[in-house]
C-alpha positions in Angstrom: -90.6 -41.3 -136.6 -92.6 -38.2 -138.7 -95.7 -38.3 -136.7 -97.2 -37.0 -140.3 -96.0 -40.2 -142.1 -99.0 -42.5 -142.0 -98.8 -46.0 -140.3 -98.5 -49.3 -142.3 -98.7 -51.9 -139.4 -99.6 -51.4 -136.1 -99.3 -54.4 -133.6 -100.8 -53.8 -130.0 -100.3 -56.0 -126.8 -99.5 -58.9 -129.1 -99.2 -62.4 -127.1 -98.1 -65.9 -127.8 -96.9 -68.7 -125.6 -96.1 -72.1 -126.5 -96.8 -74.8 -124.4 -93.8 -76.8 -123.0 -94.2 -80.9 -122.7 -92.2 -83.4 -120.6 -91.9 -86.7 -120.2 -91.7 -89.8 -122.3 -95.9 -89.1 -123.1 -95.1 -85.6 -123.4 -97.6 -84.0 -121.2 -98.4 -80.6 -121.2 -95.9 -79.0 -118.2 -96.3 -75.2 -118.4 -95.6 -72.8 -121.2 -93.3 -70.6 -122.6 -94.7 -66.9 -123.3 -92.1 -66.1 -126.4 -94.3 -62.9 -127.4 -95.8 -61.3 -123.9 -97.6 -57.7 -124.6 -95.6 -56.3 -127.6 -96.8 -53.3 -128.9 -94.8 -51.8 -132.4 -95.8 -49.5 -135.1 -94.4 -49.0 -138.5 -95.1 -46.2 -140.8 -94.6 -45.8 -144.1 -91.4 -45.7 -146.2 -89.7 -46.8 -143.1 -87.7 -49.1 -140.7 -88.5 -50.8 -137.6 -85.4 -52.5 -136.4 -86.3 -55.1 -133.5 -83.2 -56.3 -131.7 -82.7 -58.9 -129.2 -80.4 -61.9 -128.1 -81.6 -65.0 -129.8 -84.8 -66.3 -127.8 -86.3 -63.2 -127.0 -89.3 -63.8 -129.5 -88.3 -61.6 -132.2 -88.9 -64.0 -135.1 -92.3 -65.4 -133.4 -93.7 -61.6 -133.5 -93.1 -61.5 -137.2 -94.4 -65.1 -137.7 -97.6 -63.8 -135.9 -97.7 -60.6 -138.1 -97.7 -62.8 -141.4 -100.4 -65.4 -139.2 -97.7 -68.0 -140.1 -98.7 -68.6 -136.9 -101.6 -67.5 -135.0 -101.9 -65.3 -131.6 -103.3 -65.7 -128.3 -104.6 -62.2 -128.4 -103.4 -59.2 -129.3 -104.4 -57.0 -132.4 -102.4 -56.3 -135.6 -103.9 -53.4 -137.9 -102.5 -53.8 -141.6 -103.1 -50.4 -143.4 -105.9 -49.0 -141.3 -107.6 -53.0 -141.4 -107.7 -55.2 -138.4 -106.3 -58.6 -139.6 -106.3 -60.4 -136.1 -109.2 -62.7 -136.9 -109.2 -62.6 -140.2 -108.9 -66.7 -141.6 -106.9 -68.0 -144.1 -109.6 -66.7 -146.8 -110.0 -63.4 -146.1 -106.5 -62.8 -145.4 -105.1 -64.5 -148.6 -105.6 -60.9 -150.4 -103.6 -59.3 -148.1 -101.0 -61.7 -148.0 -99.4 -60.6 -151.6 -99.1 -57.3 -149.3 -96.7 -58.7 -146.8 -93.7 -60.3 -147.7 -90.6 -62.0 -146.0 -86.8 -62.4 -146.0 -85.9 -65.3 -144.5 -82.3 -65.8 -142.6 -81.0 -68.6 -144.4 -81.6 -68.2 -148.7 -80.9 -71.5 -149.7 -83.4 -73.4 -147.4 -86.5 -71.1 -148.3 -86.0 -71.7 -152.1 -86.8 -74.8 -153.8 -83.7 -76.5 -155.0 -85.6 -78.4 -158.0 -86.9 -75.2 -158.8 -85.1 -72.6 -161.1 -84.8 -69.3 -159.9 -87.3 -68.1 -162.7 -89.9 -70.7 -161.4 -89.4 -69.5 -158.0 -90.2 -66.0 -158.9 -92.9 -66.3 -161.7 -95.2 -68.2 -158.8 -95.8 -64.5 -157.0 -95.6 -62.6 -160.8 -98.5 -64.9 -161.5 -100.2 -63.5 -158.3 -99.4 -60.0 -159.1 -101.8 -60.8 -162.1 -99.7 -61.1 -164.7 -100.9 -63.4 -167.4 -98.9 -63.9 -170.5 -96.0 -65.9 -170.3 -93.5 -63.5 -172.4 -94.6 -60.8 -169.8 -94.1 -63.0 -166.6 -90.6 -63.5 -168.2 -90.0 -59.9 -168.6 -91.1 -59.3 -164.9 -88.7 -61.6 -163.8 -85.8 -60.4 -165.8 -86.5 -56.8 -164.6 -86.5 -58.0 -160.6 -83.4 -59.6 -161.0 -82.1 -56.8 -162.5 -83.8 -54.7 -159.6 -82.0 -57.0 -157.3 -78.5 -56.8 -159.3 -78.8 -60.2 -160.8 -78.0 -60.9 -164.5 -81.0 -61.9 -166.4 -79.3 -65.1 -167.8 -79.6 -66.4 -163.9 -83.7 -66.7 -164.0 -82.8 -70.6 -165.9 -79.8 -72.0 -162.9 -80.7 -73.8 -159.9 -79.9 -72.3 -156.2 -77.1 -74.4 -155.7 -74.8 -72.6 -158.8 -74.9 -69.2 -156.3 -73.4 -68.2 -153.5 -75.0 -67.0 -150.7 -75.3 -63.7 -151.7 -76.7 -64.3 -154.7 -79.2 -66.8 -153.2 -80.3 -64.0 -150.7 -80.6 -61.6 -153.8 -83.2 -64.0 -155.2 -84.6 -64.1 -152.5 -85.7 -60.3 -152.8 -86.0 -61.0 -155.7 -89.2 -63.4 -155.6 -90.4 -61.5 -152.2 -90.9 -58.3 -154.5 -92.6 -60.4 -157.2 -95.8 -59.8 -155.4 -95.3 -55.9 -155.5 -95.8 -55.7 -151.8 -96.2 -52.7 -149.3 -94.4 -54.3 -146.2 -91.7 -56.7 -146.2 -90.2 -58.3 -142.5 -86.8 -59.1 -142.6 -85.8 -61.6 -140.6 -82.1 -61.5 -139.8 -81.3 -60.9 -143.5 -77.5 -61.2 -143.0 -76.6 -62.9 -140.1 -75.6 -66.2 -142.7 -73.5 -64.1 -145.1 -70.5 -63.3 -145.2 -69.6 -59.5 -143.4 -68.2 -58.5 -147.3 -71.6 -59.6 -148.6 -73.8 -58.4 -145.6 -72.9 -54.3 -146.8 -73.9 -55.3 -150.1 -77.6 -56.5 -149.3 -78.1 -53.8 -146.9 -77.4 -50.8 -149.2 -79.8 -53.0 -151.7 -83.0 -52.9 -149.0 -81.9 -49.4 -149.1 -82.0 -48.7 -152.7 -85.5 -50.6 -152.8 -86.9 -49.2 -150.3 -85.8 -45.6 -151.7 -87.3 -46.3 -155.0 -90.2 -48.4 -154.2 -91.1 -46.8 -151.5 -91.2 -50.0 -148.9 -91.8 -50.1 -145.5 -89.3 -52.6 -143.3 -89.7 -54.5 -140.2 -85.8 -55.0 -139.7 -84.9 -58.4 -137.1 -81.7 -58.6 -135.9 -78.9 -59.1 -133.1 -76.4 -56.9 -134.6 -76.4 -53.2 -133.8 -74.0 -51.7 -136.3 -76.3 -52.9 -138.5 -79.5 -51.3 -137.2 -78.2 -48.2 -136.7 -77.0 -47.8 -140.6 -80.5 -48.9 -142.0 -83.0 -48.3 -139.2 -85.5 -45.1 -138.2 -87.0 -46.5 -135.5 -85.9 -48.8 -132.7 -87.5 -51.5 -130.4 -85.4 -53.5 -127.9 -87.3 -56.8 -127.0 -86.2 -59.1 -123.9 -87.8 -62.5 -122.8 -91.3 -61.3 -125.0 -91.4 -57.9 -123.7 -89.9 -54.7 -125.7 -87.5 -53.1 -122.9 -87.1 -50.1 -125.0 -87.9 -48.2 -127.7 -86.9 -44.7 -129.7 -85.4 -43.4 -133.2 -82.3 -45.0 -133.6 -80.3 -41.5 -133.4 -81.2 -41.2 -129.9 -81.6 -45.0 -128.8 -77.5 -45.1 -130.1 -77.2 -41.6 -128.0 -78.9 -42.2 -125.6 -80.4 -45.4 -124.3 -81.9 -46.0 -120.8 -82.7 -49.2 -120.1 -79.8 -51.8 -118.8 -80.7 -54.0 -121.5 -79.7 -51.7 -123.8 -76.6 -50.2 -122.2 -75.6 -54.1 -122.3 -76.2 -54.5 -126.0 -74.4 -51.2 -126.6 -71.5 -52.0 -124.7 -71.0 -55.3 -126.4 -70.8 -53.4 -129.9 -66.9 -53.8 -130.9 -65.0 -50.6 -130.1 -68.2 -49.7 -128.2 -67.2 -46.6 -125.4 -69.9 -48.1 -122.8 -68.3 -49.8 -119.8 -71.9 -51.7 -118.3 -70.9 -54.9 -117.0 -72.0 -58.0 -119.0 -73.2 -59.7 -116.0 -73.7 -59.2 -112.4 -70.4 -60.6 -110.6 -70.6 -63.9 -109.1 -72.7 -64.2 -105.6 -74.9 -61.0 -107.0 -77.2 -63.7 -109.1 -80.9 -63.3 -108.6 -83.3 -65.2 -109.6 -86.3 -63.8 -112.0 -89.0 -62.6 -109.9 -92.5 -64.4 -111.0 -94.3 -61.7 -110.7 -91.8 -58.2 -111.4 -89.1 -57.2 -113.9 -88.1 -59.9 -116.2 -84.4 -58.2 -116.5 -84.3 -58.4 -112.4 -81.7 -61.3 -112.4 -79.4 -59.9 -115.1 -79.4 -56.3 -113.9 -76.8 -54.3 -110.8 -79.9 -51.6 -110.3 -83.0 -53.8 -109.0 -84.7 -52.5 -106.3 -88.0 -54.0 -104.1 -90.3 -52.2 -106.0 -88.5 -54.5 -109.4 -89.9 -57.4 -107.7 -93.3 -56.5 -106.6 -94.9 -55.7 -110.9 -93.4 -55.6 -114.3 -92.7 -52.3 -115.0 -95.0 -50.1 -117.6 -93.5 -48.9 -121.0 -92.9 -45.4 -120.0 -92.3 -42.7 -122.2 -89.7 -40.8 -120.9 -88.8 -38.4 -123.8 -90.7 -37.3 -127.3 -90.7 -40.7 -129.0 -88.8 -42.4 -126.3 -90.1 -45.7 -124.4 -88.6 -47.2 -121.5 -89.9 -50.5 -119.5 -87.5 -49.7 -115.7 -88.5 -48.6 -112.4 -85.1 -46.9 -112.8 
């Protein structure tokens, strides 16, 4: 990332665990530590991609940016403001700022709701008054979005998926906001539709001048749209770098994994350790040590630091 380009979100050793219960009276038997120490930065007019198998806590950090839920500790700094332990009050201003796109269109949007009524609620919060100009707001974001305007009066279930996720952007922009988390946009569209959305974020973001925190699984994806990448694993990030040389040049095993399982990909890492090489995860030491063919003693003594190991380049390995 332009070290010039100012920073919209910062996030620094961000934690959350959930606690696990058992049992028929469902007592509390340990926890779960979904986000453990995650430190990411976005800056301005750009895109954090944060990539992951499913589990590894990427959703629960954005949750936690947006206080949908709330963090054991950590600090998250929203243009230049600590909002950590700001409550529900004082962070309802800044809320407007911060949007989301949610995986699946059709359940965020309210089916007895037309799509205009879905939008006009944030055009209303944008502080637009008049009812002729809330109208004309939302007929200009679905046109923004590439919907006609006669769609602002049908229900969600007349579109397809597509369209659904374009209303989606639709009302998330209604609010005029800064920073918008996407949270696998795509993954429930079909591949013909998924190029058509992305080249849309990029449009918006080109003209509005948005900043992106990008969530996904699928690479191809995050190196078309991305600047910046983090690689998180079990609530940790492994590794981070600009996508150019995280796709060119990736370091951690984690990442050679994900690379290799691209299709078409050149990498030749193993998926797995062969059978009788199975380790189990150290409690105190690497949280990759039972998935990976270089672990050494020193893997199973401490997690590893985030190292940076070239301009821009961040590496959690004793490798």
């Amino acid at each position: 990332m332009n070290a010039s380009t100012p920073t919209i979100l910062e996030v620094r050793d961000l934690k959350k665990a959930f606690a696990v219960r058992r049992g028929f009276l469902q007592r509390t038997g340990g926890a779960i530590r979904a986000v453990d120490g995650v430190d990411l930065e976005i800056r301005s007019n750009q895109t954090l991609g944060l990539v992951g198998e499913s589990g590894c806590g990427k959703s629960t950090v954005a949750r936690l940016i947006l206080r949908l839920l709330l963090p054991d500790s950590g600090l998250i700094r929203f243009e230049g403001r600590e909002i950590t332990g700001l409550d529900e009050r004082e962070f309802k201003p800044l809320r407007k700022r911060m949007q989301m796109i949610f995986q699946d269109p059709y359940s965020s949007l309210n089916p007895r709701m037309t799509v205009a009524q879905s939008i006009v609620e944030g055009v209303r919060m944008a502080g637009i008054k008049s009812k002729a100009d809330q109208r004309r707001r939302v007929e200009q974001l679905l046109d923004m979005v590439g919907m006609p305007k006669a769609s602002a009066d049908r229900y969600p279930h007349e579109f397809s998926g597509g369209q659904r996720q374009r209303v989606g952007i639709a009302r998330a922009l209604s609010v005029a906001p800064q920073l918008i988390l996407c949270d696998e946009p795509i993954s429930a569209l079909d591949v013909s539709i998924q190029a058509q959305i992305i080249n849309l974020l990029k449009d918006l973001q080109r003209d509005l001048g948005l900043s992106y925190l990008f969530i996904s699984h699928d690479l191809n994806v995050v190196s078309y749209i991305c600047d910046y990448v983090c690689v998180m694993y079990r609530g940790r990030i492994m590794e981070s770098a600009p996508a150019k040389v995280l796709f060119e040049s990736a370091r951690h095993p984690y990442t050679l994994k994900l690379l290799a399982a691209i299709p078409g990909s050149k990498e030749t890492v193993p998926a797995d350790p062969p059978i009788g090489q199975k380790k189990s995860v150290p409690a105190a030491g690497c949280a990759f040590f039972d998935q990976c063919l270089e672990g050494n003693e020193k893997c199973l003594e401490r997690p590893p630091a985030l190292l940076e190991v070239a301009p821009e380049h961040f590496v959690r390995c004793w490798g």
